[in-house]
N, C-alpha and C positions, 0 to 999 in steps of 0.2 A: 276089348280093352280100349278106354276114351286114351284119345290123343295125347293128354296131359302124362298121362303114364307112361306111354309110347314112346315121347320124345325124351323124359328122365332114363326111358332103359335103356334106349340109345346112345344116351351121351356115355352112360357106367360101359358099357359094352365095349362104346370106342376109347373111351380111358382104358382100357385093360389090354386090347388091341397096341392099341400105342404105344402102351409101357414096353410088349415085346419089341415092336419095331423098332423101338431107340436104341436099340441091340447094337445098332450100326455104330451110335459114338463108341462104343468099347473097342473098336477096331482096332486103336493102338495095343488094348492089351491082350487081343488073338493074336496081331501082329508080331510083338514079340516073342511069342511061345511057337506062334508057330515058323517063326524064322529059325530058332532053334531046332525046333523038330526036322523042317526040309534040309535042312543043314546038315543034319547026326543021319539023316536018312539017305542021301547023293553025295554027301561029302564034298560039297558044292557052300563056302560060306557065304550065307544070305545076312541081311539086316532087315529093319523095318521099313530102310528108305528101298531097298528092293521090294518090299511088299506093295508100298505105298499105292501103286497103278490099283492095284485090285480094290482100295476104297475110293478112289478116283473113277474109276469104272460104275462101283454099285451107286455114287451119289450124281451121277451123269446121266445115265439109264432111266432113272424114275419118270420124267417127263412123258415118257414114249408112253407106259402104263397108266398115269396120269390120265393121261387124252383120254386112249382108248376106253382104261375103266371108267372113265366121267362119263362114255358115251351108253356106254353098257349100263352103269346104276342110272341114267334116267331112262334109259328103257325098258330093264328087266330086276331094277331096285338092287339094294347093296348086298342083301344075304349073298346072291349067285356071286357076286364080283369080290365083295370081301373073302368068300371061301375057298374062289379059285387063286387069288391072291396070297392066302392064308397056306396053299397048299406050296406052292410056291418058294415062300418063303422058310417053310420046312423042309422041303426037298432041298432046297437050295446049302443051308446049313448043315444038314445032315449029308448031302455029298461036297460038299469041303471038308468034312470029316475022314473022307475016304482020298484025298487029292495027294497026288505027291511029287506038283510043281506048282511057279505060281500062272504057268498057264493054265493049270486045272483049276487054281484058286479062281482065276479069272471068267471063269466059265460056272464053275458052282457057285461063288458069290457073288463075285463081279457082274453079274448078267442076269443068273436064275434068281439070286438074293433081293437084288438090286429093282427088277422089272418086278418081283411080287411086291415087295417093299412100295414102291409109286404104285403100285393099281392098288393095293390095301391104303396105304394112309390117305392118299387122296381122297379114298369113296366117304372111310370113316368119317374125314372132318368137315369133306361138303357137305355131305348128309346131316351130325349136327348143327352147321349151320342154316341148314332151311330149317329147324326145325327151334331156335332159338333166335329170331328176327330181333327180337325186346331186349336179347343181351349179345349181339354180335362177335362185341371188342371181348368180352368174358372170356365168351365159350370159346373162341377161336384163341385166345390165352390159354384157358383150361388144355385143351386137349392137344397141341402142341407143347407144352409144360408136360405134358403127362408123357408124351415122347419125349421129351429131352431129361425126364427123372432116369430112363431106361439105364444113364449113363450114371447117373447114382447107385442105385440098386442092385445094378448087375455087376459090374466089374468087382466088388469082394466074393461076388458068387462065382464068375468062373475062374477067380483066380483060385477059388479054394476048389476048383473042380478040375483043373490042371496043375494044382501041387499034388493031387490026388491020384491022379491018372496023367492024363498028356493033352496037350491042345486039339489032337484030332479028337481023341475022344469027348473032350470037352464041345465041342464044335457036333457032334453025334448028339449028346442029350440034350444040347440047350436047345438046337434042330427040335428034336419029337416034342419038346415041353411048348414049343413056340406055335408046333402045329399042331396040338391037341390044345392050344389056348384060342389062336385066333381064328380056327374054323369053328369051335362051338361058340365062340361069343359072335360068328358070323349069323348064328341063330338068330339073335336079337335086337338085329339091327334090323329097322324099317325103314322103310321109304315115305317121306312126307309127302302129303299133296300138297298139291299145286295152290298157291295163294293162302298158306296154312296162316293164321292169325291166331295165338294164345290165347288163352280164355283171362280176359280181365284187362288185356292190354290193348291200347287204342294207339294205333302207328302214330307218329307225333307229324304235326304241317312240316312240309319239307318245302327251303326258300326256292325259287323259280331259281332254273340252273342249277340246280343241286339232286335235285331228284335225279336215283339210276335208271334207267332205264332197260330194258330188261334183252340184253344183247347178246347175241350166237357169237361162235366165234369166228366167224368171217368179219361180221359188224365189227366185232371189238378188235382184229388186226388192220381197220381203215381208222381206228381213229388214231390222230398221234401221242393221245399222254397215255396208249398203250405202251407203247415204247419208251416215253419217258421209266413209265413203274416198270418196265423188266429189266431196263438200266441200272434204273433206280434198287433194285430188290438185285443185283448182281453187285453194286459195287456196296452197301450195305450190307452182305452176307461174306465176303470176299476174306475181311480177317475171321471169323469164325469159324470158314470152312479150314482153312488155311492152319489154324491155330490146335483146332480140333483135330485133324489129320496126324497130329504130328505133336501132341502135349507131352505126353509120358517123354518121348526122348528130346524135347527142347529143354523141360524140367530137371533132365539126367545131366546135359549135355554142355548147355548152355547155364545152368548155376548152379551144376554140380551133386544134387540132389539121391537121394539112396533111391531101390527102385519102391521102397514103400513109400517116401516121401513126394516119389513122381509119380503114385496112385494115388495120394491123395491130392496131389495138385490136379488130376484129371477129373475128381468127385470135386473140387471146390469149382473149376471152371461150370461145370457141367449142373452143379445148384444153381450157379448165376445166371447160366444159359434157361435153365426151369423159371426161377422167380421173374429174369425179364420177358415172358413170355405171359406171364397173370399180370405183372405189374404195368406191362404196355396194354395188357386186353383192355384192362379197369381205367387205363388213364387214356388213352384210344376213344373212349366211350364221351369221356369228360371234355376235352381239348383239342379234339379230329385226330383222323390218323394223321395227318402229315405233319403235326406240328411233333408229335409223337415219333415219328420218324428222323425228325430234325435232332430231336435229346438223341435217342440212339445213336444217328452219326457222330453226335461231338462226341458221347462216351465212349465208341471205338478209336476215334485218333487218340484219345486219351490215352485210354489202354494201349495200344500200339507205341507208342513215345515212352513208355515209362517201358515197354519190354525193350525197346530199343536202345533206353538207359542202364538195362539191366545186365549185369555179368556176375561172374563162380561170386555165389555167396550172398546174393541181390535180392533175398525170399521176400522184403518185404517191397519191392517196386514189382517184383513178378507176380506175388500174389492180389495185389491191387491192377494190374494192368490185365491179367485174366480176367480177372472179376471184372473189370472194364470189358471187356469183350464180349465175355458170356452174358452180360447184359442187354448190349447193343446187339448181338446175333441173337438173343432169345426176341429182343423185340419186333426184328424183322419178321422170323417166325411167326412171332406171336398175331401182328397186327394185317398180317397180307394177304390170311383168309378172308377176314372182313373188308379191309382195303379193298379189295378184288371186288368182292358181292355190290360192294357200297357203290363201284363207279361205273358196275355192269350189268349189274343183276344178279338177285340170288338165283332165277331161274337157270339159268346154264352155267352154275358156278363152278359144278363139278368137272365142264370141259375149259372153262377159261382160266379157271385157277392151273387145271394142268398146265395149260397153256404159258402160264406166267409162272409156273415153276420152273421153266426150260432157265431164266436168271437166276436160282439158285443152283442149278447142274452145273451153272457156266461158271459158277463159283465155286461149287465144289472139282468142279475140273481144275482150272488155272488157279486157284488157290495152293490146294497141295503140292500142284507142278510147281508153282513158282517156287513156293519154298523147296522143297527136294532140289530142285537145280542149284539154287543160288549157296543153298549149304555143301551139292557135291563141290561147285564151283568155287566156293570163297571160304570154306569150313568155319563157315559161323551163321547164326541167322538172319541175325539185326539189318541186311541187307533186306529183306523176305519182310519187315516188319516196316521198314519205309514202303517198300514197294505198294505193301498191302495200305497204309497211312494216305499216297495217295489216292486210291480208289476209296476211303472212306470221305476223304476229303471232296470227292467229284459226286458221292451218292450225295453230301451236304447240298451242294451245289446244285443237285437233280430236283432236291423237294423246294426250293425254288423256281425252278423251270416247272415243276407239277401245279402249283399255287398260279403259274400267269396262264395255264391252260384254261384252269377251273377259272378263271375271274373270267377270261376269255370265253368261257363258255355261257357266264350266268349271264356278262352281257349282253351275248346274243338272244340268250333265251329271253330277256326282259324286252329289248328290241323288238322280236318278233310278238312278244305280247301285246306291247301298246299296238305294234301294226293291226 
């Protein structure tokens, strides 16, 4: 099989991979069912915001698998690591199905879910990215977008498979269908070599100072606008994780909404989160990623202000201000695989991406916490929605500080040239 084929069955393979793993946004609506169920089972009354730690946990944990599986698919390619990844994250669903605390939840999802979830998606979308150099900003849209469709798609399905049955058992099937999907599509994933160049496409001149260089990740934690971009990709993701955690009952809660009205406010966030994920790859491409990252930050304060304006009855400042979010978090996403490749190399991108995934754990950690506190504490949100407003406000402020790195860098490199 020529390469050309190679890298198209990769990309379908890791879309379909993806789609399972975005399993994670429907959290809120396990969440709920299965509050009820531990509930009716200990006689112990739970809520969502008692669930909350366990999606807190599984979107923390990725990092760790992240690393390790980056290190693993450049040495022994993505089938082995996608598949034990894949097992994983079926074992992990399918015993939350059998859980009857949320310390058990924490431990089969939170942990087992969580640690296959980052050693699977991570291998998936480095590996299309070496493997699509010619359209970076795209495909790192594409297959990020195809994770965050998971959160369309899925939530009418288990909801009509716990009106049917009950959330454990819901959490048992969608388990076996997830690992009978992402260990045979583990088949078809390859491994690109080394310096792969498309058939037809000529790398375009890159200005001095601009070219990545192709850095491990020791190199890439000595330089500083590493840190810049994990600041930057933490306070940029900060209302989405935030927002995401916690849709369904800010929907119910905060503007009153039925509980089918606050399923589809989690499908309308959750589109935006999809579409800004192509629509930054594509524009990424056209206008650098940082300027791209710049739009995204104003569109989450946006969004964030207008939830903050928002109370009982406010559907059309909340469903604009969602959409304002799920925008700006699909673009983070979308743009950060490439982002990463571009300022370090695609060659070790599968360990330095992990690496710089630890700023979206860090959002998906203090995100959700912030809100859950600020609403047991002050029983409202709009606190949790400043909060989050200014870390979009300070990731603005980051791709500034990113821009004087890069000038800083091209000067020097033009410097040393004329020397």
């Amino acid at each position: 099989m020529n390469l050309t084929r190679k890298r198209w069955r990769t990309l379908i393979a890791c879309c379909f991979i993806n789609l399972c793993l975005g399993s994670i946004y429907v959290w809120s609506v396990f969440a709920a069912s299965m509050a009820e169920f531990l509930s009716t089972g200990n006689g112990v009354a739970l809520t969502t915001a008692d669930l909350a730690i366990v999606y807190t946990i599984a979107n923390s944990v990725g990092p760790i698998t992240m690393i390790t599986g980056g290190s693993f698919n450049d040495k022994f390619g993505p089938k082995k690591v996608i598949l034990t990844g894949g097992l994983m994250v079926g074992i992990g669903m399918i015993a939350s199905g059998f859980a009857t605390s949320v310390g058990a939840l924490i431990v089969t999802y939170g942990l087992i879910f969580g640690l296959g979830l980052g050693m699977t998606y991570g291998t998936a979308v480095s590996t299309c990215m070496k493997f699509f150099p010619d359209k970076r900003g795209l495909i790192g849209g594409i297959t990020t977008a195809i994770y965050g469709l998971g959160s369309v798609i899925l939530p009418p399905i288990v909801t009509e498979i716990v009106a049917v049955t009950d959330a454990a058992a819901a959490f048992k099937i969608v388990g076996v269908a997830f690992l009978i999907l992402i260990c045979g599509c583990s088949f078809f994933m390859e491994q690109c070599p080394a310096d792969f160049v498309p058939d037809g496409w000529t790398p375009p001149a890159v200005a001095a100072g601009n070219k990545a260089e192709n850095k491990n990740w020791k190199e890439m934690l000595k330089t500083p606008v590493f840190y810049v971009m994990l600041l930057l990709f933490t306070c940029g993701a900060f209302s989405g994780m935030m927002v995401i955690s916690q849709a369904s009952a800010v929907a119910a809660n905060m503007v009153g909404m039925t509980a089918i009205m606050a399923s589809t406010a989690v499908s309308v966030l959750a589109v935006f989160n999809a579409a800004g994920r192509i629509l930054a790859g594509l524009l990424s491409d056209r206008i650098g990623r940082i300027n791209t990252l710049s739009v995204a930050s104003v569109l989450g304060i946006i969004g964030l202000l207008l939830l903050y304006m928002t109370g009982q009855g406010g559907y059309a400042t909340f469903y604009i201000g969602i959409a304002g979010i799920g925008l700006s978090f699909g673009s983070f996403m979308g743009v950060y695989p490439g982002f990463t490749a571009d300022q370090f190399g695609a060659k070790n991108n599968s360990v330095n991406y992990g690496i710089m995934f630890i700023g979206l754990a860090g959002a998906g950690y203090f995100g959700p916490s912030a809100m859950r506190k600020i609403y047991m504490a002050e029983g409202t949100y709009h606190g949790a929605f400043l909060v989050a407003c200014a870390f979009a406000a300070a990731g603005l402020a980051l791709t500034f500080v990113y821009r004087f790195f890069a000038k800083k860098k091209a000067r020097k490199t033009r410097n040393e040239n004329i020397v």
